[in-house]
Backbone as CSV, one residue per row, in Angstrom:
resi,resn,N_x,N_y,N_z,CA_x,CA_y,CA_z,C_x,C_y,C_z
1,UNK,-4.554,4.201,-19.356,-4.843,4.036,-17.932,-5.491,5.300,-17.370
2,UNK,-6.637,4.990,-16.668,-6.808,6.118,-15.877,-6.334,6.452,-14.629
3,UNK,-6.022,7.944,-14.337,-4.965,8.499,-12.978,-6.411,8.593,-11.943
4,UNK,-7.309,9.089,-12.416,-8.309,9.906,-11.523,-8.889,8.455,-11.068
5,UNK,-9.026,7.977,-9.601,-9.602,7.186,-8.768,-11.239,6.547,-8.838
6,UNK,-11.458,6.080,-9.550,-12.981,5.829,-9.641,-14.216,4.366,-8.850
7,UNK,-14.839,4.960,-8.389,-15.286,3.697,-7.586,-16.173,2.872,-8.167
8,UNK,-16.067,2.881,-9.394,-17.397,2.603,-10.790,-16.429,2.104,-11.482
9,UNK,-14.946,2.240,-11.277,-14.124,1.451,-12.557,-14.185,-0.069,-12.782
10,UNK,-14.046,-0.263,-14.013,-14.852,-1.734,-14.635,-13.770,-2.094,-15.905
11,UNK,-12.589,-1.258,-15.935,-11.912,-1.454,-16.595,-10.856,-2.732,-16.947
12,UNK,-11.402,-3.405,-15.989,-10.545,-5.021,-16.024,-11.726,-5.771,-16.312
13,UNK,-11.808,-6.579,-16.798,-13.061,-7.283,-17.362,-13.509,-8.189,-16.584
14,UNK,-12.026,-9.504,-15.982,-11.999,-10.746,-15.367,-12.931,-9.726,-13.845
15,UNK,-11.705,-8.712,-13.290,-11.895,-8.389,-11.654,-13.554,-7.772,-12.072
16,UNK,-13.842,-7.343,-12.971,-15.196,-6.809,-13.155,-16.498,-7.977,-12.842
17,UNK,-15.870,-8.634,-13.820,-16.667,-9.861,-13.237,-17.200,-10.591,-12.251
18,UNK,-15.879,-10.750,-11.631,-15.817,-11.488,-10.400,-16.595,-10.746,-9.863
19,UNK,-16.144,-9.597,-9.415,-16.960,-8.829,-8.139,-18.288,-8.586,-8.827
20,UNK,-18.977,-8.868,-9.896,-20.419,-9.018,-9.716,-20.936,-10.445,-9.393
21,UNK,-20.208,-11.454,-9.257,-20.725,-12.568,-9.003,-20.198,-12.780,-7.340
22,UNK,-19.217,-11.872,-6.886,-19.180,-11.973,-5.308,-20.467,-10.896,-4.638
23,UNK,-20.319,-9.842,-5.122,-22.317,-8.820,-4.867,-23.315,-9.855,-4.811
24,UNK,-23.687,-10.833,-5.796,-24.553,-11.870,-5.619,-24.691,-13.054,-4.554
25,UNK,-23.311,-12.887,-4.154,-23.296,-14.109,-3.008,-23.029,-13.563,-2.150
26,UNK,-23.017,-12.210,-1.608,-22.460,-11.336,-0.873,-23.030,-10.170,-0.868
27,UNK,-24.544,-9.710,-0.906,-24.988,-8.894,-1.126,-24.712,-7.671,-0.672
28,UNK,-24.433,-8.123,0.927,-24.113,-7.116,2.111,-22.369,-6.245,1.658
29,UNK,-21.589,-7.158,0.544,-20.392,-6.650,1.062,-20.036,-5.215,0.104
30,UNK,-19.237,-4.248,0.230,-18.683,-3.604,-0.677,-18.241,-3.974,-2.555
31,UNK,-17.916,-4.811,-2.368,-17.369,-5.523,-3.688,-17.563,-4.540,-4.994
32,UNK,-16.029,-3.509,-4.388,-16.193,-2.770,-5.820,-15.003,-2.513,-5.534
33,UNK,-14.058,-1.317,-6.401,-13.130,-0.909,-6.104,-12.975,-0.169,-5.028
34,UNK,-11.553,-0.307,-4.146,-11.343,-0.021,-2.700,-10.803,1.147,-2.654
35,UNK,-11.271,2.384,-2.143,-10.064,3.835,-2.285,-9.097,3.931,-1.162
36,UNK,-8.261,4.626,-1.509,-7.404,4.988,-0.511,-7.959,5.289,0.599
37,UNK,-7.281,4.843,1.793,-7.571,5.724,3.049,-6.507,6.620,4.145
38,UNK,-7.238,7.461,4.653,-6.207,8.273,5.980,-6.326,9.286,6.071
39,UNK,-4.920,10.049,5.691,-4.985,11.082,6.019,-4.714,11.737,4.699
40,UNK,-5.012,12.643,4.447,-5.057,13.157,2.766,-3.129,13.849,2.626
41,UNK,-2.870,14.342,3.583,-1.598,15.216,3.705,-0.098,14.191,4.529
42,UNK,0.015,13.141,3.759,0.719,11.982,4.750,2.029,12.330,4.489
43,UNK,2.968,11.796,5.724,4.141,11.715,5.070,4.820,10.102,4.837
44,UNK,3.523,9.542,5.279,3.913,8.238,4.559,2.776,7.243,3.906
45,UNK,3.183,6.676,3.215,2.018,6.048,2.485,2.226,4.945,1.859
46,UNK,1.256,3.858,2.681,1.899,2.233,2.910,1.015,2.111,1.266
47,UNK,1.625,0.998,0.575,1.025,0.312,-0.692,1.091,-1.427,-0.564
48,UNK,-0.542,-1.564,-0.176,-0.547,-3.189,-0.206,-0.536,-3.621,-1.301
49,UNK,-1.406,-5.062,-1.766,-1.612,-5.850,-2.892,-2.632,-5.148,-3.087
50,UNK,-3.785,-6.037,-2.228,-5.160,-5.958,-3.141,-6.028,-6.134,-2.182
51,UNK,-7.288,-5.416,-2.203,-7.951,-6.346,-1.426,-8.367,-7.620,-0.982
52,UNK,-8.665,-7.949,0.132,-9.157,-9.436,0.403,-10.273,-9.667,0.750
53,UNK,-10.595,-10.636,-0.085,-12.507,-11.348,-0.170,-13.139,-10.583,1.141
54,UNK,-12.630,-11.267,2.382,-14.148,-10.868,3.540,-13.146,-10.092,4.389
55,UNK,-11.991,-8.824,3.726,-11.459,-7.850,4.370,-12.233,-6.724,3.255
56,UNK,-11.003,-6.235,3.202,-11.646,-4.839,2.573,-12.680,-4.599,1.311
57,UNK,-12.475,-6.254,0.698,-13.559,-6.285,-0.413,-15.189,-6.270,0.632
58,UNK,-15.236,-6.693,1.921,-16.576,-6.637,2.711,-16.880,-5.146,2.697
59,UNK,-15.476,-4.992,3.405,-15.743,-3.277,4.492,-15.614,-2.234,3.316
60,UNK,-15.528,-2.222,1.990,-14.743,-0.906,1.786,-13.366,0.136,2.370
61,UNK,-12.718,-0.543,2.862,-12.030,0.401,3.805,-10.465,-1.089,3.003
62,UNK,-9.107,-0.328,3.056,-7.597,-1.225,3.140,-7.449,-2.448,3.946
63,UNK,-7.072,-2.882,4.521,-7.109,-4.214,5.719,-7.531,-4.267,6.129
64,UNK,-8.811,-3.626,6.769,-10.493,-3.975,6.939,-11.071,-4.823,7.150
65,UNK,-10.749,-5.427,8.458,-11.638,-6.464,8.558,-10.891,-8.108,7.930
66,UNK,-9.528,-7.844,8.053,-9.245,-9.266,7.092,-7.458,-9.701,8.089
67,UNK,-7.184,-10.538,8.512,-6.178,-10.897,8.650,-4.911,-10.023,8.225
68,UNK,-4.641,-9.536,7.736,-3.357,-8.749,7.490,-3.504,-7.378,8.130
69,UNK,-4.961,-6.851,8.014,-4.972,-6.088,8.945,-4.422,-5.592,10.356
70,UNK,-4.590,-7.058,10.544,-4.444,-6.922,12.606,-3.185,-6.531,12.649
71,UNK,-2.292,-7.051,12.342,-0.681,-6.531,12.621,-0.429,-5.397,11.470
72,UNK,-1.283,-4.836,10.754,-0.735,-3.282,10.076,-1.202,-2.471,11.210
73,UNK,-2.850,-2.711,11.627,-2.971,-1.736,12.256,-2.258,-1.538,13.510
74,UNK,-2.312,-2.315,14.449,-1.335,-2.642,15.329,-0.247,-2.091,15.269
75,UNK,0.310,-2.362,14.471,1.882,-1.597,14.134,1.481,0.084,14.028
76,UNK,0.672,0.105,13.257,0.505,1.800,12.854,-0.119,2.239,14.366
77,UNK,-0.576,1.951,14.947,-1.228,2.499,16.595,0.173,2.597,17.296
78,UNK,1.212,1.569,17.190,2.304,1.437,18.248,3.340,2.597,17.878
79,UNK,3.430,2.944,16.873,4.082,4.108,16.465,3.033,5.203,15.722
80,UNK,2.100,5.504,16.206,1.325,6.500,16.191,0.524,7.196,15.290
81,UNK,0.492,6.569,14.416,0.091,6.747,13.237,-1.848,6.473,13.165
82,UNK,-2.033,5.375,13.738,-3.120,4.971,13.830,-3.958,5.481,15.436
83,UNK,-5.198,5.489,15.345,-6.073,6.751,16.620,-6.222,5.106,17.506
84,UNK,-6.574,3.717,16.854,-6.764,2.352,17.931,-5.890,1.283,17.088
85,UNK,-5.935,0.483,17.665,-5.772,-0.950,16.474,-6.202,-1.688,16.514
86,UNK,-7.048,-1.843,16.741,-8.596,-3.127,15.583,-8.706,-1.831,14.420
87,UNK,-8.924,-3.234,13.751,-9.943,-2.486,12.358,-10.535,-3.571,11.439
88,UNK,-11.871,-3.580,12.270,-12.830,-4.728,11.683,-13.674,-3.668,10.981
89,UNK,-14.359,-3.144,11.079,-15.511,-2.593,10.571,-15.058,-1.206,9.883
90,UNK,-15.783,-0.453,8.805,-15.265,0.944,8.259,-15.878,2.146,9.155
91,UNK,-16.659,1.498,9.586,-17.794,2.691,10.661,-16.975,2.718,12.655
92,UNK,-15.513,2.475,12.294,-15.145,2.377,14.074,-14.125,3.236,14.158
93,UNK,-14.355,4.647,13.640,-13.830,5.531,13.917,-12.413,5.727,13.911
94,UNK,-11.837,4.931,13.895,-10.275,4.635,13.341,-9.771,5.574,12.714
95,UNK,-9.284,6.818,12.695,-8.391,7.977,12.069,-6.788,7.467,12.329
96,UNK,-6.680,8.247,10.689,-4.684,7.793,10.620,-4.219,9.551,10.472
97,UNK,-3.290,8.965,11.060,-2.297,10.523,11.417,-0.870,10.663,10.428
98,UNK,-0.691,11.194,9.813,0.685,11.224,8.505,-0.012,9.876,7.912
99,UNK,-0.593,9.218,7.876,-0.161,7.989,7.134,-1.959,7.777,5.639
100,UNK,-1.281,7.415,4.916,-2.424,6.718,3.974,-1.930,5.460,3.783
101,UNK,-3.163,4.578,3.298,-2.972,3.450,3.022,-4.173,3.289,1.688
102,UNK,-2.745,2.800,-0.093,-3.666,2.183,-0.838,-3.547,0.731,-1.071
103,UNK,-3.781,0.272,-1.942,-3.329,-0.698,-2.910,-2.763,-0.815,-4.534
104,UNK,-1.864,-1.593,-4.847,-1.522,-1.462,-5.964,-2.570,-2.018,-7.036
105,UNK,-3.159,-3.121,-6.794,-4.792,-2.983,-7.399,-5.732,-3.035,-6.574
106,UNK,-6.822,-2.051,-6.765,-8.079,-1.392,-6.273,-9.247,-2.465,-6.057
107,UNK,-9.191,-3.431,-7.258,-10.125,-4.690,-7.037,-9.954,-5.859,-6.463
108,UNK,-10.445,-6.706,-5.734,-10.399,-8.041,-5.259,-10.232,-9.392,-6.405
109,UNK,-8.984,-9.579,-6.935,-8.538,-10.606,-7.142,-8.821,-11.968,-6.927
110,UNK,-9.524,-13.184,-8.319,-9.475,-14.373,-8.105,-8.246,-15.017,-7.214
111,UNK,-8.459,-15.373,-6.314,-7.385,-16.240,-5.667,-6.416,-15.370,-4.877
112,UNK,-6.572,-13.764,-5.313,-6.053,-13.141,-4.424,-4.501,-12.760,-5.535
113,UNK,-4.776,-13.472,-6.743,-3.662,-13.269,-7.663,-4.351,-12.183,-8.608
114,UNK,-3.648,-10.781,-9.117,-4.089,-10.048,-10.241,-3.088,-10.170,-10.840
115,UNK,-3.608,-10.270,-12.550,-2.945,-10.406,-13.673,-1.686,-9.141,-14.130
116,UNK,-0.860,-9.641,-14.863,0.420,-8.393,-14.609,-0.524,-7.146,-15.311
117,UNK,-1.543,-7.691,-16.660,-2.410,-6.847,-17.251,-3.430,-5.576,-16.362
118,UNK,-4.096,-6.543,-15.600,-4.359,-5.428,-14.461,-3.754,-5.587,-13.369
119,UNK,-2.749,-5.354,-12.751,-1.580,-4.522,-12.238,-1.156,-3.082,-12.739
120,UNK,-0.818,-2.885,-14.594,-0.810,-2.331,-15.398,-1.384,-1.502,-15.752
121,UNK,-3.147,-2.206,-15.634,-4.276,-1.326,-16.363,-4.922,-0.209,-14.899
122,UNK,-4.394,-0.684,-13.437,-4.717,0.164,-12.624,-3.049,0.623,-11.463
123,UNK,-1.944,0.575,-12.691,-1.390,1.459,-11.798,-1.437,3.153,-12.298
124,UNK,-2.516,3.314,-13.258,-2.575,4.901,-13.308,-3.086,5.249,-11.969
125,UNK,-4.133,4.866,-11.683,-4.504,5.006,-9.930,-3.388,5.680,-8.917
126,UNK,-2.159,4.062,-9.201,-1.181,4.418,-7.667,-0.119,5.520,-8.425
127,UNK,-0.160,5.643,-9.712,0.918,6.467,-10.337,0.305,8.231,-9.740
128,UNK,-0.952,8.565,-9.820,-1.620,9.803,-9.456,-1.471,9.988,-7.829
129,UNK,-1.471,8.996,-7.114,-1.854,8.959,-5.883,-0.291,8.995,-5.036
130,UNK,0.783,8.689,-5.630,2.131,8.715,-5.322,2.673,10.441,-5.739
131,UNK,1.697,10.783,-6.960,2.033,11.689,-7.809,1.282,12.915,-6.678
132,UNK,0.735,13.246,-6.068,-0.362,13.789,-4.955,0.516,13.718,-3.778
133,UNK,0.641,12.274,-3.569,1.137,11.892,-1.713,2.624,13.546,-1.720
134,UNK,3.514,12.880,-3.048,4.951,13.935,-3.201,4.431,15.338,-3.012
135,UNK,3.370,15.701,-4.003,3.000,17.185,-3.899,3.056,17.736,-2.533
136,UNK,2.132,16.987,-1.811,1.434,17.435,-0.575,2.776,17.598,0.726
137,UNK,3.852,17.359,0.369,4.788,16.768,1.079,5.145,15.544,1.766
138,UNK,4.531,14.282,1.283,4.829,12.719,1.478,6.595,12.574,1.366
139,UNK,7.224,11.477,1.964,8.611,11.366,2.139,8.818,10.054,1.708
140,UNK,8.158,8.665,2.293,8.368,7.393,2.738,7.151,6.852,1.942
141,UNK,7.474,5.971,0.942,6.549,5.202,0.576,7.046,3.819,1.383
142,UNK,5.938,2.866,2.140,6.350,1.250,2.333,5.580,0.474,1.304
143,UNK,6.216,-0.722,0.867,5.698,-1.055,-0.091,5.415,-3.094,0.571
144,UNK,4.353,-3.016,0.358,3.687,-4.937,1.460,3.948,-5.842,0.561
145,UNK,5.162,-6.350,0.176,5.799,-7.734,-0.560,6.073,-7.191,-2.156
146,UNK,6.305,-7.856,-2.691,7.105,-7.448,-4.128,5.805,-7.042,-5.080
147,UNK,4.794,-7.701,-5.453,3.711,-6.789,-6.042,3.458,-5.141,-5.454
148,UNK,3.439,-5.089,-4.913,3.327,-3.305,-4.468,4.520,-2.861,-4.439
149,UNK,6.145,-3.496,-4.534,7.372,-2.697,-4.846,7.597,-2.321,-6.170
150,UNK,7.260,-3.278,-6.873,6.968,-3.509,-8.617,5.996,-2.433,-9.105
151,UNK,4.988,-2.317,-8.395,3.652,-1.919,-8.801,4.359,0.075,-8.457
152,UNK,4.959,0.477,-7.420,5.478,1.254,-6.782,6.704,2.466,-8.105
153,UNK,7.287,1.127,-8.605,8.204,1.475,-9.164,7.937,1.596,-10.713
154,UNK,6.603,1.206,-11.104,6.333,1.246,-11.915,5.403,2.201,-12.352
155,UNK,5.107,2.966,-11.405,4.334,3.957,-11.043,4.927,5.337,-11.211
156,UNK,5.894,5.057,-10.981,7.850,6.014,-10.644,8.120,6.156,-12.340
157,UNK,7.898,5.031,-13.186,8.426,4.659,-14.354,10.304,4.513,-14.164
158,UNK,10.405,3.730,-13.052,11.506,3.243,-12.546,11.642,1.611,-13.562
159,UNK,12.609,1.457,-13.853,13.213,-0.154,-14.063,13.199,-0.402,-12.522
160,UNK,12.703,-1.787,-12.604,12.364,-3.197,-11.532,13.954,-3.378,-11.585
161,UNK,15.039,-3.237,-11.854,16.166,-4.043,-12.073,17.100,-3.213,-11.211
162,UNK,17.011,-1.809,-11.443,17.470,-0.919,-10.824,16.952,-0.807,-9.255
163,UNK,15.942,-1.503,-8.510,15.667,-1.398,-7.650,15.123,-2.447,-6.678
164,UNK,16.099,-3.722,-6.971,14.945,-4.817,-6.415,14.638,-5.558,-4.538
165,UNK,13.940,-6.212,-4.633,12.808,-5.966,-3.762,13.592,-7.061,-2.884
166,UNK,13.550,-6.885,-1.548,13.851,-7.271,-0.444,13.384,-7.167,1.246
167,UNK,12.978,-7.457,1.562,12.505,-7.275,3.331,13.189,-6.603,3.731
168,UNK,13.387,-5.103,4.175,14.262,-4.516,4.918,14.823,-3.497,3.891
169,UNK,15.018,-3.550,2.439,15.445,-2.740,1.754,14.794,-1.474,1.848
170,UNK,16.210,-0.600,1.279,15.535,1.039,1.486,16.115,1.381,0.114
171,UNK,15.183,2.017,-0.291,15.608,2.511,-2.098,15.451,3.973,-1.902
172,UNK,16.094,5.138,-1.737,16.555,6.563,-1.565,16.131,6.730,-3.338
173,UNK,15.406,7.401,-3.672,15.223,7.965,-5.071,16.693,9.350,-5.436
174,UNK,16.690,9.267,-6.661,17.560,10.316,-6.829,16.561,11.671,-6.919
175,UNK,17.670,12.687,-6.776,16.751,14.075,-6.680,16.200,14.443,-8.373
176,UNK,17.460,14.215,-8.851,16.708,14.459,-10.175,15.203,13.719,-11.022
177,UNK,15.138,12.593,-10.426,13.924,11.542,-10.668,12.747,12.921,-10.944
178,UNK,11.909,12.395,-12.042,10.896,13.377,-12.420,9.805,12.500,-13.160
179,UNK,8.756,11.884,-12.883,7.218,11.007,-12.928,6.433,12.203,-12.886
180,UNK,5.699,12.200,-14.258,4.654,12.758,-15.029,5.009,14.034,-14.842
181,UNK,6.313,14.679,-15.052,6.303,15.880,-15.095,6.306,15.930,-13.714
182,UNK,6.570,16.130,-12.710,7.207,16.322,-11.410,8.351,15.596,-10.940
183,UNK,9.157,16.203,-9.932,10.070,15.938,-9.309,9.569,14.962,-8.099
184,UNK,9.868,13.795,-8.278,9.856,12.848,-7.319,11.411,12.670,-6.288
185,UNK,12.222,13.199,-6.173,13.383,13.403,-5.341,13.015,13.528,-4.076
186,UNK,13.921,12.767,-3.158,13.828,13.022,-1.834,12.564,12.160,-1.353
187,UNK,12.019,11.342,-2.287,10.753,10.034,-1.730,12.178,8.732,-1.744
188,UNK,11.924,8.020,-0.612,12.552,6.997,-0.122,11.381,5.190,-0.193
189,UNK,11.908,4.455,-0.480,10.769,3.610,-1.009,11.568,1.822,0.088
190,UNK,10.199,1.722,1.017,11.175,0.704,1.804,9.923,-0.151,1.444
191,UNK,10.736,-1.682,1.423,10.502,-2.918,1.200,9.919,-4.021,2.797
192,UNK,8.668,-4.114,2.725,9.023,-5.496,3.877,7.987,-6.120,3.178
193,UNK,7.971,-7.864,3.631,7.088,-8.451,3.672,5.904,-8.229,3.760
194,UNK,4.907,-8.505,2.567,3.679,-8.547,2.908,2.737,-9.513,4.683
195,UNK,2.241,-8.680,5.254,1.605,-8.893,6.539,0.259,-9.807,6.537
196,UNK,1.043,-10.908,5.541,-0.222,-11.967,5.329,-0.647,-12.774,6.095
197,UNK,-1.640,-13.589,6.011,-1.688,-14.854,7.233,-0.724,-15.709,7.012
198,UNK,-0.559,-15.987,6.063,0.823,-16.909,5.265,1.941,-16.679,5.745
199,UNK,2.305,-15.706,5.546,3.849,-14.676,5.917,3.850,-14.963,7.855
200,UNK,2.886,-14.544,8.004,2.785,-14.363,9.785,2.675,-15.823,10.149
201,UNK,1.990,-16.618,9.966,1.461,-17.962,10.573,3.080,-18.733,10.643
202,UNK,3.628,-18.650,9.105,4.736,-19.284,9.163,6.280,-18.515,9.706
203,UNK,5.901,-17.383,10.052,6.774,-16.606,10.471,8.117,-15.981,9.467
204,UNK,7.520,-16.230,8.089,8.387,-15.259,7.336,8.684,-13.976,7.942
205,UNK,7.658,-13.809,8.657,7.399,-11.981,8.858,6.864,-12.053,10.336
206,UNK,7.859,-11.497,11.496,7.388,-11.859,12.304,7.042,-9.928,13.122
207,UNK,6.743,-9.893,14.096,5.564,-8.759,14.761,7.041,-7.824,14.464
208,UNK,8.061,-8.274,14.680,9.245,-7.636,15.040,9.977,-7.076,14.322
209,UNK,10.074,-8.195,13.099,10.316,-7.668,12.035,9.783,-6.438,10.969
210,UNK,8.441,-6.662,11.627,7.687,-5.873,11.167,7.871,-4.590,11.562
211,UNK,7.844,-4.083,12.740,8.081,-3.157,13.745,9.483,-2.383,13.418
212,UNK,10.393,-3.400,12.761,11.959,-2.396,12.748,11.880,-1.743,11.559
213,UNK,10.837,-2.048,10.532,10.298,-1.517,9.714,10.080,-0.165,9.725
214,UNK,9.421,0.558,10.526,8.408,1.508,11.207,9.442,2.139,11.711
215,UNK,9.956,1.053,12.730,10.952,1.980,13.753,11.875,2.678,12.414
216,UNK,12.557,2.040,11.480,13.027,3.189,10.868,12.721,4.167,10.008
217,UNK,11.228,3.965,9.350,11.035,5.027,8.730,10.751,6.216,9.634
218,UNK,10.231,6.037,10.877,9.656,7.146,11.969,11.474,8.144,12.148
219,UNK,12.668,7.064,12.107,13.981,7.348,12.284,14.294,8.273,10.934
220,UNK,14.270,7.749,10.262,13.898,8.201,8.795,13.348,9.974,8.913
221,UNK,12.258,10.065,8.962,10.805,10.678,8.852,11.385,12.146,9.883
222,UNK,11.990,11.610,10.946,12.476,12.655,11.941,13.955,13.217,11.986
223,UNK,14.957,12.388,10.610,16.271,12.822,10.093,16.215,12.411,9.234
224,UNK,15.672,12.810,7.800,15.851,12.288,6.266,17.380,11.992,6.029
225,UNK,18.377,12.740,6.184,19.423,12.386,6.162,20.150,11.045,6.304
226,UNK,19.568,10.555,7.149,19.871,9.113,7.673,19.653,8.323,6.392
227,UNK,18.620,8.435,5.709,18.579,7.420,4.621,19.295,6.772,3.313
228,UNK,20.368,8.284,3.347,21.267,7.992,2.736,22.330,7.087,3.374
229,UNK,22.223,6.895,4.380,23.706,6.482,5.186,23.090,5.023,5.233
230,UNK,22.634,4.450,4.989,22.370,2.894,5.294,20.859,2.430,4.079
231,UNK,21.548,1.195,3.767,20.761,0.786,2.319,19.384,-0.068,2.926
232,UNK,20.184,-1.079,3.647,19.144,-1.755,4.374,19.382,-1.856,6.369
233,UNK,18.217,-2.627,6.405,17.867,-2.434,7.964,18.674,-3.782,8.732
234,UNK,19.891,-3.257,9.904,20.767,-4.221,10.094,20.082,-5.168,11.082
């Protein structure tokens, strides 16, 4: 796997594909791999799925322009993180404050499903980029539905079993925890629902739910301490 971020990577064959036959019908759009965005020095750093067809696979940019967007950004403006909340276009000036936002795969997915193979073949990506967020002083990873908790923890070289995935869950890492030769201790890893049209329309995941999310990592973020004292969000 490669760690170092590349916007030329072609290392999945199927997502390689695809996105040359979406460039063809889509001349105008990005359709390549999506990089991280924000702020380079975060102390938190959301991990979606993947991009989506006429979101961030258009714009180049994370929720960009696509339905799941509207209520991340939204949320990230209401607790401060975000400079507005629209985010249709990559050119609207939109700056994030503590916060980055990647994905657990970089390419746009048939159907919006990636194979566990590439999941795998590009979590060297989120493994470097988690491995960076800690350096820099990052605290709070959120992770958008069980592919990016999986993808998260696998990144960690955590067992899935030891940590599983729930709306509201808060997973406190131990101090001793150590991924690629660093100390990952003291990163806290919270769980909500992915902010899909699916999730939202049917109200798996509603604005609110979403929001107590936030509200506690910001709770979190401003008394680390707290995170030990409560597993999940009551």
């Amino acid at each position: 796997m490669q760690s170092t971020f590349s916007p030329d990577c072609r290392q999945c064959p199927r997502l390689a594909g695809f996105l040359d036959d979406v460039k063809v019908r889509y001349p105008d759009y990005h359709a390549r791999p999506v990089p991280p965005f924000g702020d380079v020095a975060p102390k938190l750093l959301v991990v979606g799925l993947a991009p989506g067809m006429h979101g961030a696979n258009r714009t180049g940019r994370p929720f960009t322009g696509d339905f799941a967007g509207i209520l991340l950004y939204r949320t990230l403006h209401k607790f401060g993180y975000a400079s507005h909340e629209g985010s249709a276009f990559a050119d609207d000036n939109l700056a994030l404050t503590n916060c980055r936002i990647t994905n657990a795969v970089k390419c746009l997915p048939p159907q919006n499903k990636p194979e566990p193979s590439e999941i795998r073949q590009c979590n060297g990506y989120l493994a470097a980029e988690i491995a960076d967020f800690k350096k820099r002083g990052g605290i709070a990873l959120l992770a958008l539905g069980r592919v990016a908790h999986q993808a998260a923890l696998m990144a960690l070289g955590l067992k899935l079993t030891g940590f599983p995935f729930a709306h509201g869950a808060i997973h406190k890492f131990p101090g001793n925890l150590t991924s690629g030769g660093m100390n990952m201790g003291g990163l806290t890893l919270y769980d909500s629902y992915h902010c899909s049209r699916y999730n939202t329309q049917t109200r798996r995941l509603t604005a609110e739910m979403f929001e107590q999310i936030f509200a506690r990592i910001c709770a979190d973020l401003a008394s680390p301490h707290l995170a030990a004292q409560q597993q999940t969000i009551d």
